[in-house]
C-alpha positions as CSV (number, residue, x, y, z in Angstrom):
1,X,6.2,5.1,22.2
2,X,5.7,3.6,18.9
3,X,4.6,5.8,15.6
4,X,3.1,4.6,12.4
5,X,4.8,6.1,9.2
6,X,1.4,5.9,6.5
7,X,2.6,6.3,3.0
8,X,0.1,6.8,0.4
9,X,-0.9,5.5,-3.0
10,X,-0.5,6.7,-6.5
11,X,-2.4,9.6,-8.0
12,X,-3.6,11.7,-4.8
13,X,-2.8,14.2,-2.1
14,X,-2.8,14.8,1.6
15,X,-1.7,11.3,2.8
16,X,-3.2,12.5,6.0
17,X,-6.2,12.8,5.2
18,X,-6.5,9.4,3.6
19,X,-5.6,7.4,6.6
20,X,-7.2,9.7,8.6
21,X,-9.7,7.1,10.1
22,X,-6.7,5.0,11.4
23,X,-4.7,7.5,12.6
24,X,-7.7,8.5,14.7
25,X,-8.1,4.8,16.1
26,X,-4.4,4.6,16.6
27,X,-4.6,8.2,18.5
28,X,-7.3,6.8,20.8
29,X,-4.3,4.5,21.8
30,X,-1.9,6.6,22.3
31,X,-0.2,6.4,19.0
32,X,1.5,9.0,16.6
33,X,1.7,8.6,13.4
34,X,2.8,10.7,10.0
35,X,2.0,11.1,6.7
36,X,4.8,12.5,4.4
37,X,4.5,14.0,1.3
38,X,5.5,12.5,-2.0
39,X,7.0,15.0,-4.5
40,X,6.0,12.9,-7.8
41,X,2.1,13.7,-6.5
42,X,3.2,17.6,-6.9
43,X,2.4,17.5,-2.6
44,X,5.7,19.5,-2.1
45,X,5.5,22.4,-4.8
46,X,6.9,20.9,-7.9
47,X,4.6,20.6,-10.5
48,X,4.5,16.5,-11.8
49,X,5.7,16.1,-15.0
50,X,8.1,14.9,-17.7
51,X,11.2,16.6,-15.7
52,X,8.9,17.1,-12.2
53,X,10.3,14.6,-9.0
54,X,10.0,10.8,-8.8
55,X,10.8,7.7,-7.2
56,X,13.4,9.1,-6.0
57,X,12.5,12.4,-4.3
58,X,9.5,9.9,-3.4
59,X,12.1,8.1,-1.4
60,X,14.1,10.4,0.7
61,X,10.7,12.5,1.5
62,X,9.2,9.1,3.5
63,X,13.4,8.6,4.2
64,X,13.4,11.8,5.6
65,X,10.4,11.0,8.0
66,X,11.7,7.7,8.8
67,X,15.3,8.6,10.3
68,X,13.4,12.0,11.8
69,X,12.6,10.0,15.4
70,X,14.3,7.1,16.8
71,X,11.2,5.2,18.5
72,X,10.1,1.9,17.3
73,X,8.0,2.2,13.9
74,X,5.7,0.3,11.6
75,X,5.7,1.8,8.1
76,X,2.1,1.4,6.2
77,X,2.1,1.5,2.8
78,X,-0.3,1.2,0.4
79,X,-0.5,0.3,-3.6
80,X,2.3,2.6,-5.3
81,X,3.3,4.1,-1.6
82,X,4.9,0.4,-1.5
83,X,7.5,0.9,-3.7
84,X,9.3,3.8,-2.0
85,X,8.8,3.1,0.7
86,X,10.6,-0.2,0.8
87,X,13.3,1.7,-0.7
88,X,13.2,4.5,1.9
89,X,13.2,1.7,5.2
90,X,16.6,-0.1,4.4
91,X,18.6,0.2,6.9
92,X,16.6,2.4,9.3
93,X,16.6,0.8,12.5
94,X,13.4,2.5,13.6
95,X,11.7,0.3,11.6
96,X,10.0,-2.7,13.3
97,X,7.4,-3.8,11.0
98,X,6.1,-3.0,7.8
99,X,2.6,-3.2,6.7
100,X,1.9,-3.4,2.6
101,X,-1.9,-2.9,2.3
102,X,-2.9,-4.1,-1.2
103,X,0.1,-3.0,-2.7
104,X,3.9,-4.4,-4.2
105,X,6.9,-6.6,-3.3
106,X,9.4,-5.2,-5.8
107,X,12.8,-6.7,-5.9
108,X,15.8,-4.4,-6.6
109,X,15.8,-3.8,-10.3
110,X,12.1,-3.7,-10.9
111,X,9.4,-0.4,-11.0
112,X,6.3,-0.5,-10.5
113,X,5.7,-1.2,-15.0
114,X,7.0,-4.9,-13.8
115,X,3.9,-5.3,-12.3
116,X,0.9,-6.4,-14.3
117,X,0.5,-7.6,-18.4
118,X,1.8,-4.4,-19.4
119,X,-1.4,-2.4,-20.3
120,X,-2.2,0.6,-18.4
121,X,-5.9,-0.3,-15.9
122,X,-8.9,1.3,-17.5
123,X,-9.5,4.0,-14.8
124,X,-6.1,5.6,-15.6
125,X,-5.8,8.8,-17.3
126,X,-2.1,8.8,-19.0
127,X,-0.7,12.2,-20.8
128,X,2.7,10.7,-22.6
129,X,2.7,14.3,-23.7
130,X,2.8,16.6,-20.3
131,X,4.8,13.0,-18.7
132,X,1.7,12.8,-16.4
133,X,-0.7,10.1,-15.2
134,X,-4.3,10.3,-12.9
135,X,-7.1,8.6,-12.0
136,X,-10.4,9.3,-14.0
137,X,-13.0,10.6,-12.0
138,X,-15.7,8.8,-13.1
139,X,-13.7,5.6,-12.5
140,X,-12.4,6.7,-8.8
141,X,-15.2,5.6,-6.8
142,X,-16.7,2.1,-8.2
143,X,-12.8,1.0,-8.8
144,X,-11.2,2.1,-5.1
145,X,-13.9,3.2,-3.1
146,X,-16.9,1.3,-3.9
147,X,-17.5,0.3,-0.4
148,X,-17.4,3.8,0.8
149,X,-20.4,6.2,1.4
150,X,-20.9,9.1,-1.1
151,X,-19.7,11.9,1.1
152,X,-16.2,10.2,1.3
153,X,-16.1,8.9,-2.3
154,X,-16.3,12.9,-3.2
155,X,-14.3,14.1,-0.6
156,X,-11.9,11.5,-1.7
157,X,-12.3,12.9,-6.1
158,X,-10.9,16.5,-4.6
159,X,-8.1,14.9,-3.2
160,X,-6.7,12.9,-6.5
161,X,-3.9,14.3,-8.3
162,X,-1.7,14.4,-11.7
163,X,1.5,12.4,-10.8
164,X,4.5,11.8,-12.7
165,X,4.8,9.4,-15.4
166,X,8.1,8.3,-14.8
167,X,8.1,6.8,-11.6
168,X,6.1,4.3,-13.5
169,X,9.4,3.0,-14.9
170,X,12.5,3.6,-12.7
171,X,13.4,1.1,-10.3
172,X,14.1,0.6,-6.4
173,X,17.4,0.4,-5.3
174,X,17.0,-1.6,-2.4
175,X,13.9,-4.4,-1.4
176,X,13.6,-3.2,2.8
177,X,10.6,-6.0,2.9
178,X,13.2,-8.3,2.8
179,X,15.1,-7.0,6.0
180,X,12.2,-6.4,8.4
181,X,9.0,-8.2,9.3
182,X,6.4,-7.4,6.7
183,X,2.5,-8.0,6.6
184,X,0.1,-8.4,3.4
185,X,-2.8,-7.4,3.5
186,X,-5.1,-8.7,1.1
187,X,-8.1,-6.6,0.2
188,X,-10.7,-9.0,-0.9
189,X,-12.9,-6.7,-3.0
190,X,-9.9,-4.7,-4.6
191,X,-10.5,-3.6,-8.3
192,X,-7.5,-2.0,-8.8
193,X,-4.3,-4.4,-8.4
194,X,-4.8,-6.4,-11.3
195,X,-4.3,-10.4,-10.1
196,X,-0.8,-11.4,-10.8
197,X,0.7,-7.7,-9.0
198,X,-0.4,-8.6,-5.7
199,X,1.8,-11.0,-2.8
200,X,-0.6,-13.6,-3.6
201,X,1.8,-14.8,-6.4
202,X,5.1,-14.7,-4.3
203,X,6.9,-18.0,-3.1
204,X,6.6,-18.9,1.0
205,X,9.7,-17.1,2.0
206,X,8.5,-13.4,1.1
207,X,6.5,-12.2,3.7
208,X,6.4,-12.6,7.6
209,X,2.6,-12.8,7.8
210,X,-0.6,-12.1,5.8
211,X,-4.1,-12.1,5.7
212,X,-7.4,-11.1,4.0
213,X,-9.9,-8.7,4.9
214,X,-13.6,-8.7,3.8
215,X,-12.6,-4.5,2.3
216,X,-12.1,-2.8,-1.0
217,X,-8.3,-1.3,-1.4
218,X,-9.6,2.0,0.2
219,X,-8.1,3.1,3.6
220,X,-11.4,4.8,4.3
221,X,-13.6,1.3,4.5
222,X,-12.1,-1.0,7.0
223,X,-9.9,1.0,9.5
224,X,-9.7,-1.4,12.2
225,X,-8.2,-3.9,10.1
226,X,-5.4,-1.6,9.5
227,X,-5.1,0.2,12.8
228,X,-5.5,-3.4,14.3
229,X,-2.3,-4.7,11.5
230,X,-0.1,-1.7,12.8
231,X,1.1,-3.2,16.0
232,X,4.6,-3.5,16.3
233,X,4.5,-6.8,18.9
234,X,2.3,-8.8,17.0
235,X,0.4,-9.8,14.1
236,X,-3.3,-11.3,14.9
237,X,-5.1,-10.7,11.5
238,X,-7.9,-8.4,11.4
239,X,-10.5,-7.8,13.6
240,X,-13.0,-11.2,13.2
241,X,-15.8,-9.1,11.9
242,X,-13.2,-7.7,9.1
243,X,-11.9,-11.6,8.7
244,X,-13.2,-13.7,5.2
245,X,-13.1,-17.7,5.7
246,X,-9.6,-19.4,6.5
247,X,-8.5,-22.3,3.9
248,X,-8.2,-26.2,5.9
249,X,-5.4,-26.2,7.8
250,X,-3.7,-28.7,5.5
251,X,-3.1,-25.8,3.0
252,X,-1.9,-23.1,5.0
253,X,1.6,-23.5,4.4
254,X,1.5,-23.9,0.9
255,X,2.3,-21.2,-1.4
256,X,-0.8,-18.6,-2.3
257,X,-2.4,-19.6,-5.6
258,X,-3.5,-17.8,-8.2
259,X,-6.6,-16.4,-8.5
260,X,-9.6,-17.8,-9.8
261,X,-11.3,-16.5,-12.8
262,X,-14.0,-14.2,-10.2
263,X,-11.1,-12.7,-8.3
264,X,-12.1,-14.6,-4.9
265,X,-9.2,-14.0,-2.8
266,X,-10.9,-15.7,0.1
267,X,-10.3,-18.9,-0.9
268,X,-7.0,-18.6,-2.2
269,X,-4.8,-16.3,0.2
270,X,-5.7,-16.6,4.3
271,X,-2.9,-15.3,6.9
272,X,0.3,-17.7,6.8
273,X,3.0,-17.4,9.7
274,X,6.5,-17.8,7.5
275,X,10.6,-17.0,8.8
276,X,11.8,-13.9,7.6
């Protein structure tokens, strides 16, 4: 029996609850799947903070899920949830497949700061004082969940969180992408990763298979496309209705390009079959 492993993003709580629309699919199939808890998101008792948990207690809590069962499982990660849990999959045989939704491909040696131009995104709340960082309210909806009805955009404000600052800047100690099969998936309307962060600016040997979906960054707006992504046999894409336009076939084994100046990932980043 196959289990997902869903680890969530930065600045929130009850990783459950925000994939609880695939979990539900997947259940309807007959599979498990788990949400741990991050420590640095104060989910296991410890207050965030300047001296509250990080990466690293980030790491051996979706570790400690990982090695917790031996059957065959895909790990989905998304944004932050990336970066330890690439960490926490190396060397876990369990792991078949791992599935980075909108999220990072960090090399040993970099954090999550070696992402972007170095200026923190606008719909971040940073206290350098207290060591903490959050998501504004105001900002939460029209930057992550802007494709997501109003119940589950508030639903989704009482469930953000103050984080820790520092696991901004401390860096993984091992790249698991790079030892199992690993999917990108693209979110096309995604306001949040700024344009260079994202796989679309790694080179043709990083990623098993990827593809774009016509969604925002949420896990709430397009579950299919993920529940559909979290087989462990195959990789298809999304479902057809989730699918945006494919590039000629000419350029599909090219590296991704950048982005152009509207964002329009469609164009640039379509699902690429590459060796691992």
């Amino acid at each position: 029996m196959t289990r997902v492993v869903f680890v969530h993003g930065a600045c929130v709580q009850d990783g459950a609850w925000w994939w609880h629309r695939t979990g539900e699919l997947l259940a309807e199939r007959g599979v498990n799947s788990q949400a741990p808890l991050l420590p640095s998101c104060g989910e296991t008792g410890q207050a965030a903070g300047s001296d509250g948990p990080g990466l690293a207690e980030d790491v051996a809590a979706v570790r400690a899920v990982l090695t917790g069962g031996e059957e065959p499982t895909v790990v989905v990660a998304h944004s932050y949830g990336g970066i330890p849990a690439s960490q926490a999959l190396a060397g876990v045989t369990a792991v078949r497949h791992l599935l980075l939704v909108s999220s990072y491909l960090p090399e040993v040696g970099q954090s999550l700061s070696s992402f972007g131009d170095g200026e923190p995104g606008p719909f971040l709340d940073i206290d350098p004082e207290a060591g903490t960082f959050t998501v504004r309210p105001e900002s939460l909806a029209q930057t992550f969940l802007q494709d997501c009805d109003p119940q589950l955009q508030q639903q989704a404000t009482a469930k953000t969180a103050l984080q820790s600052l520092h696991v901004l800047g401390e860096p993984v100690q091992a790249a698991g992408w790079q030892q199992v099969p690993t999917t990108y998936l693209v979110c096309a309307q995604d306001r949040g990763t700024p344009p260079g962060c994202s796989a679309s600016t790694r080179s043709e040997r990083t990623v098993s298979s990827s593809s774009t979906a016509a969604t925002t960054r949420s896990c709430h707006s397009r579950p299919p496309s993920v529940t559909w992504s979290s087989r462990c046999d195959r990789w298809d894409g999304p479902p057809e209705e989730d699918r945006l336009p494919a590039l000629p076939s000419d350029r599909r084994r090219r590296p991704p390009q950048p982005l152009d100046e509207e964002g329009d990932r469609a164009r640039v980043f379509v699902r690429w079959h590459l060796p691992v």
